[in-house]
N, C-alpha and C positions, 0 to 999 in steps of 0.2 A: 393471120393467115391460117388456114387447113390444112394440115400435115396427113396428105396420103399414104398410108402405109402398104405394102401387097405383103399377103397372107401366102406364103413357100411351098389328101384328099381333096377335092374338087367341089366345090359350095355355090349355090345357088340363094345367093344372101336376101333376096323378094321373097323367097319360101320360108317360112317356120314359125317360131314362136318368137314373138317382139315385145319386151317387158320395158318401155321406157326407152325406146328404141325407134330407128323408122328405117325402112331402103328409100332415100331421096337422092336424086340428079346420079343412080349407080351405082351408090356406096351404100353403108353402114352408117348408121351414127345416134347419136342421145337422139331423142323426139324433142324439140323446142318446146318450151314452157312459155315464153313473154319474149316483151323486148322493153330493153333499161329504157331511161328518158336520155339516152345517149344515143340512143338505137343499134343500143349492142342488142345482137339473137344474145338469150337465154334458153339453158338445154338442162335437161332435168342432170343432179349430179351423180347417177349412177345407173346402170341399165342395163340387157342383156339379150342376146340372139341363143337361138338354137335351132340347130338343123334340125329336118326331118333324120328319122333311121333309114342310114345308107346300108344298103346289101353290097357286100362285098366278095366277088366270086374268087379273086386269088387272095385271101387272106392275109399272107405274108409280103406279095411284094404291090398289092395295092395299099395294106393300110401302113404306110411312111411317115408320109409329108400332107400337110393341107397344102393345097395347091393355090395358083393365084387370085384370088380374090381383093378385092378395094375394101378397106375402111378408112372412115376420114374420123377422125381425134381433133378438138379444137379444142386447144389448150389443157390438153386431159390426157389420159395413156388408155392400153386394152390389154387383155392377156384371151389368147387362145386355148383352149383345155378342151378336151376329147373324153367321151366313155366308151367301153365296147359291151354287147353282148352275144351270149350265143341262142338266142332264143326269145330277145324283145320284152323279155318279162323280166329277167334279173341283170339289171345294170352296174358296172363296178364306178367306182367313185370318179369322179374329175379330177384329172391331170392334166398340167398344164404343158402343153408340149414344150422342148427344150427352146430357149430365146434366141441359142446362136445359131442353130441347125434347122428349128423347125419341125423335128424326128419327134413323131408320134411317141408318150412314154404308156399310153394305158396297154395292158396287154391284147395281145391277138384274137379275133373271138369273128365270129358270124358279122356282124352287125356293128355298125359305130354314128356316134353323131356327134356333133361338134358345139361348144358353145363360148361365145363370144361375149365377155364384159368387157362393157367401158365405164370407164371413169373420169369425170372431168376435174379438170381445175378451177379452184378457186381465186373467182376475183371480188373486190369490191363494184360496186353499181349504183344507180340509185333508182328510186322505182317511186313514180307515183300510184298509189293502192287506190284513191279517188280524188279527184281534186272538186268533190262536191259542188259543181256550178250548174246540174243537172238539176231544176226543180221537179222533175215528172219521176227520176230514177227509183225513189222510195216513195212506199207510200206508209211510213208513220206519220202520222199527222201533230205528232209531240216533237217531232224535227226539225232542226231548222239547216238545209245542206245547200242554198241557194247561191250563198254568197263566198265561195272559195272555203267554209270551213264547216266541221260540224259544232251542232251547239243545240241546245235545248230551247224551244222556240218560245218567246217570249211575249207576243202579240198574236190574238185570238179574233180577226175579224167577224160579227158577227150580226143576222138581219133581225130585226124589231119588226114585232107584226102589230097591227094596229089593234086594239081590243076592242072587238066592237060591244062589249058588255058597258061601255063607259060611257054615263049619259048626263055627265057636267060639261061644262063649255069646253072645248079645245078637242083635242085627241091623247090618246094616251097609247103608247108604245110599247108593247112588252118585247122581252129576249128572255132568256134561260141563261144560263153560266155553269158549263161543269164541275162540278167541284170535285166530282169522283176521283177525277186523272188529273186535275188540276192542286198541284201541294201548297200552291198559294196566290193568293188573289192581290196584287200589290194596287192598283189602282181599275177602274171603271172610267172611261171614256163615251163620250156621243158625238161622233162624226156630224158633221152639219152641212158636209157640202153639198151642195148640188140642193140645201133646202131651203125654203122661201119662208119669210118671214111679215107681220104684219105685230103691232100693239095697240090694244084694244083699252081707247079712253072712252070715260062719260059713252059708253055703247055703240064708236065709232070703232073703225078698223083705220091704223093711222100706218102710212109707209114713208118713208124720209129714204126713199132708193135716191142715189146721186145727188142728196142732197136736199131734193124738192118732197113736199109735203104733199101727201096726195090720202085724201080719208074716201072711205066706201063704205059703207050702211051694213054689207054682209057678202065679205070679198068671196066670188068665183074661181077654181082653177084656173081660167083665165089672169086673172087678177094676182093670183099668185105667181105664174111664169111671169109674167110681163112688170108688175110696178112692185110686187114680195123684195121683200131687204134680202140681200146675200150675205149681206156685211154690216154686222150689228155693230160694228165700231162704230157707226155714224150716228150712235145713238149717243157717244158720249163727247160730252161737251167740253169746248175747246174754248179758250177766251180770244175772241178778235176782235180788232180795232178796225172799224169801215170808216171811209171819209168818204162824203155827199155833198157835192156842191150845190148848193140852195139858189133858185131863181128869182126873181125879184115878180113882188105880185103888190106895188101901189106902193102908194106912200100913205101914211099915219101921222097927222098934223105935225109937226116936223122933222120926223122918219121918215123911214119906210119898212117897206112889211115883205121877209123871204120864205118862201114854203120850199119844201120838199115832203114827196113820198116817202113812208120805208114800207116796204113788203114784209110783213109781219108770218106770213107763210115759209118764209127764207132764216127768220130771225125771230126762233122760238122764245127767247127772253131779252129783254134789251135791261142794260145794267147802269147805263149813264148815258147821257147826252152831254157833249160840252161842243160850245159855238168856239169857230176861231174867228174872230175881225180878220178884216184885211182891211185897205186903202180906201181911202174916202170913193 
């Protein structure tokens, strides 16, 4: 809670000089600085008013008492103190007026104005300073603040432009690598998604997409969205055992004779055959 105090001269506390200070909802008070992750207001811990120079035409029995005025103190104290002069050019020191009474202590003079410290008290808080989930907030580009913390970034993605100086078979890709800003190079990567792939036997273009074998004499962009491998793992070979039942095609003086197909486009290398009998 706000502890409103009244001030016991006559002050117009929206006019003067404001050092860390603000006149908000009437009063006086510190200028806020933040708010905790608690959503406490935070108020700078120290700060200070000053009247404008009041002209004072009875000397003696107007300069007394400060008169009523608001300040609001949160969790902090203030002290009231006055200078006079006679002439706006030579001011005597700050006095703080008495605590119990309020009674003006600087001496009697032409001219007087009035100045107001506060001071807060000290609590603990706790403050989040960034919680770094903003990618756009910085722009170091040796940062990494994405992910709830800061840290030095560690991954440099980077576009490969085709060289068209290259006039052996394929394509060939270049990129740069900073070394300058960069204090060490731990490993090189080559992203491959989203790229099409074909391997090139005896002067064929071979694709094994889904499985199935499909050659082209001299594959088109077309040919690459559409039959290109994505997934070069289907290049490497797996041992399986297929079972074919065989149909009966005549008899062989006292046999008979079964044939089956195998798709040799499906079944890059065959490594055995064995017959199973069955029943007569």
């Amino acid at each position: 809670m706000a502890e409103v105090r009244e001030l016991g001269l006559e002050l117009d506390l929206s006019r003067g000089t404001f050092y860390r200070t603000e006149y908000r909802a009437g009063a006086l008070q510190l200028a806020q600085v933040g708010v905790s992750d608690a959503g406490h207001e935070i108020y700078y811990e120290s700060g200070y008013w000053e009247s404008e120079d009041s002209f004072l035409k009875d000397r003696v029995a107007a300069f007394s008492k400060v008169s009523k005025s608001s300040v609001v103190i949160k969790n902090g104290t203030f002290k009231v103190m006055t200078a006079s002069s006679p002439d706006r050019l030579t001011w005597t020191q700050w006095q703080e007026v008495a605590a119990d009474t309020g009674e003006i202590q600087s001496p009697v003079n032409t001219y007087a104005k009035v100045r107001i410290e506060l001071r807060s008290a000290k609590t603990v808080e706790s403050f989040t300073v960034d919680d770094f989930k903003d990618a756009a907030k910085y722009s170091n580009p040796y940062l990494d603040y994405s992910n709830g913390s800061l840290s030095s970034k560690r991954e440099y993605p980077s576009t490969m432009n085709v060289d068209s100086g290259w006039t052996g078979s394929g394509k060939v890709y270049r990129g740069s690598v900073d070394r300058v800003n960069l204090s060490r190079v731990d490993r090189l990567a080559v992203d491959t998604d989203g790229m099409r792939h074909f391997i090139k036997v005896d002067g064929q273009y071979i694709s094994y997409k889904d499985g199935v074998k499909q050659m082209v004499a001299s594959p088109s962009q077309a040919d690459y969205v559409n039959i290109g491998m994505d997934d070069l793992s289907v290049l490497e070979r797996k041992r399986t055992v297929m079972e074919f039942a065989m149909s009966s095609d005549g008899s062989v003086g006292n046999g008979r004779v079964f044939r089956r197909t195998v798709d040799l486009n499906r079944l890059v290398q065959i490594k055995g055959m064995e017959i199973l009998g069955g029943g007569a």
